[in-house]
N, C-alpha and C positions, 0 to 999 in steps of 0.2 A: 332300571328295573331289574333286569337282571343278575347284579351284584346283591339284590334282596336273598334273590332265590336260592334255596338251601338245595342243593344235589347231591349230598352226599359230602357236601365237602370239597368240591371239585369244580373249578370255573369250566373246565371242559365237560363235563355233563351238561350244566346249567348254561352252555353254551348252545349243545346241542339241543337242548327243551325252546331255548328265546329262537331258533333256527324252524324250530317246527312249528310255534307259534308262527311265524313270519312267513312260514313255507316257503321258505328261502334255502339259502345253503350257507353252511359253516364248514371249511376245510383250510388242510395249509396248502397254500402256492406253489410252484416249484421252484422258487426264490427261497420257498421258507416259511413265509411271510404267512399269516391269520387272514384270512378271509372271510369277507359275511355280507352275502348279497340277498337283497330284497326280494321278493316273489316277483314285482316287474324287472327284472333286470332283463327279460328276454325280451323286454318293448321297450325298456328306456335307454338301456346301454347300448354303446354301440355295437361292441363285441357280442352283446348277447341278440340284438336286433339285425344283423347285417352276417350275412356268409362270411365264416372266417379261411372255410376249407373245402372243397367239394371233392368228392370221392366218386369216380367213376368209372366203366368198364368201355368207353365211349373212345378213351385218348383222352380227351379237353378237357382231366380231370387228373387228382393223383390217382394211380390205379392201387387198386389189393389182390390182396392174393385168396380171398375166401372172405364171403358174407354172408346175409340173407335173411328169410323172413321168419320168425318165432309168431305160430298163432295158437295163442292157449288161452285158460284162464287166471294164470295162474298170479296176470295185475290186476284181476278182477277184486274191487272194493264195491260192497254192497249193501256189506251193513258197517256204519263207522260209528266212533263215541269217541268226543272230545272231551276231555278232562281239562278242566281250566282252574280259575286262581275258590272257584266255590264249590258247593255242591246243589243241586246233582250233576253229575257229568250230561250232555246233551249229545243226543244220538239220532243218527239219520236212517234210514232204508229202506230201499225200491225193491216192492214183491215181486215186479216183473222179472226182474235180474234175478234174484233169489231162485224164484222155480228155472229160473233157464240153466243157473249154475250152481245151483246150491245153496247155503248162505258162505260170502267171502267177510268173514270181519276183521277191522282194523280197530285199534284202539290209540291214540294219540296225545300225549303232553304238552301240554301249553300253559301257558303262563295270561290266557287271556283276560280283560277282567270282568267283561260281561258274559250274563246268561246266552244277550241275541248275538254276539260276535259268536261262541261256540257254537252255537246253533247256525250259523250261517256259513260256517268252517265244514260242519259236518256235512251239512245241506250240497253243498258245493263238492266236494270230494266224494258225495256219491255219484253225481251228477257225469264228473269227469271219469270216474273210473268202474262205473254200471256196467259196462256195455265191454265182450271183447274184442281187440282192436287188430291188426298185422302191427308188431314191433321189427322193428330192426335189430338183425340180431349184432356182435361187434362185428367191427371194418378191421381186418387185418390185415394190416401194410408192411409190406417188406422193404425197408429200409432204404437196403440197399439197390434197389434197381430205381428207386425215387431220390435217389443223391440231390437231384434239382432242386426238392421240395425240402429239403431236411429244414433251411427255416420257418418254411410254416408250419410243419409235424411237430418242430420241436416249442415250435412259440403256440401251439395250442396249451388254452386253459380250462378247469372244469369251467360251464357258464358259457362257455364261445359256442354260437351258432353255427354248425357243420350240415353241409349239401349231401345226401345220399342219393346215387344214380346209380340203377342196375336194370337191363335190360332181359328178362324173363328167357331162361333157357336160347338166351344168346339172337332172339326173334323175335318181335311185334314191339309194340309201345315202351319204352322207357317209363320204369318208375323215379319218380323224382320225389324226396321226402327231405322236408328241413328238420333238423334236431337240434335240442340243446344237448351238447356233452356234459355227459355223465358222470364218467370213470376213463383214465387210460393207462394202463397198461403195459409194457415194457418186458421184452422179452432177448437177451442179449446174453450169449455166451457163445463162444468159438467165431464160427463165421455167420452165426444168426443172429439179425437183426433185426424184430419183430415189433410193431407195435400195435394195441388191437385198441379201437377207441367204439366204447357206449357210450349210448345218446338214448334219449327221451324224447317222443311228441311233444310239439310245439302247440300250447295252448294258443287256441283257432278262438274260441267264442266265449269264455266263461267271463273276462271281464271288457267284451263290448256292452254300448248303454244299448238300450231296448231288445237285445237277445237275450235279454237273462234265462236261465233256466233254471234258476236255484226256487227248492220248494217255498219258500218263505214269497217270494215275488219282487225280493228286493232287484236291482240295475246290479248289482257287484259286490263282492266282500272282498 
């Protein structure tokens, strides 16, 4: 379906539209290599389902040199509209959020071919990104005093599941938070060896059966 679709011209456009239909990811490897993983890859894969890395301040982990928490709004989605293969486009949004934060709007391409699949895309990405959340902000690891770890630092992929542990101004409870990696980052000239890895919350409930929350009332999209 994707080799239909007209992007300009460009399979990497039309790449990245079949990616955001799928709310998946499209990138290249660090082999090289095209990638394109389905929105479950963080429950069906193993790498995207199972700790690949855990980052800690503890010891029992790789350590960093600087992390922390980002609380804003600024992932706030609250009003969304999906654009698909017809028209009209189908658009979702929660007033509650709105007066808390404003209105935050997204607008999204896809290539889907129903009215209720856009609708239930929209439905759902408000659902998950209503509300503001504590993100983690990057893990920035120094290289070099983790010499131990350089093969799992370096055998991290976007899509691998990473362990963040930091324990609040050095006193009381450990937070413990699982992320899918995001983005990493590579900072390496002289005697600095830096690498700083983003992650994203790990969908908890959007597609368990009888938790749904999407307005429509459907179990999952």
């Amino acid at each position: 379906e994707c080799a239909d679709v007209q992007q300009s011209g460009y399979a990497h456009n039309a790449l990245n539209v079949a990616a955001a239909t799928e709310q998946g990811r499209y990138f290249a490897k660090r082999n090289g290599d095209v990638a394109f993983y389905g929105r479950y890859y963080a429950f069906e894969v193993s790498r995207g389902s199972t700790v690949q890395a855990t980052f800690s301040d503890d010891g029992a982990g790789i350590s960093y040199a600087e992390t922390g928490f980002d609380w804003s709004d600024r992932e706030v989605n609250n009003d969304v509209t999906v654009n698909w293969s017809d028209e009209p486009a189908k658009r979702s949004t929660d007033s509650t959020s709105i007066t808390a934060y404003t209105r935050q709007s997204k607008t999204i391409d896809t290539v889907l071919s129903t009215g209720a699949a856009a609708t239930d895309m929209a439905a759902g990405l408000v659902q998950w990104r209503k509300n503001m959340v504590a993100r983690t902000r990057g893990i920035v690891v120094d290289c070099r005093i983790n010499s131990a770890s350089w093969a799992t630092l370096l055998g991290l992929e976007i899509g691998d599941r990473i362990q963040h542990e930091i324990t609040p101004m050095a006193v009381g409870s450990q937070d413990v938070r699982t992320l899918t990696l995001e983005a990493i980052e590579w900072d390496i000239s002289g005697d600095r060896y830096l690498a700083t890895f983003y992650g994203s919350p790990v969908p908890s409930d959007v597609f368990v059966l009888d938790t749904s929350l999407l307005d429509t009332g459907r179990l999952g999209f």
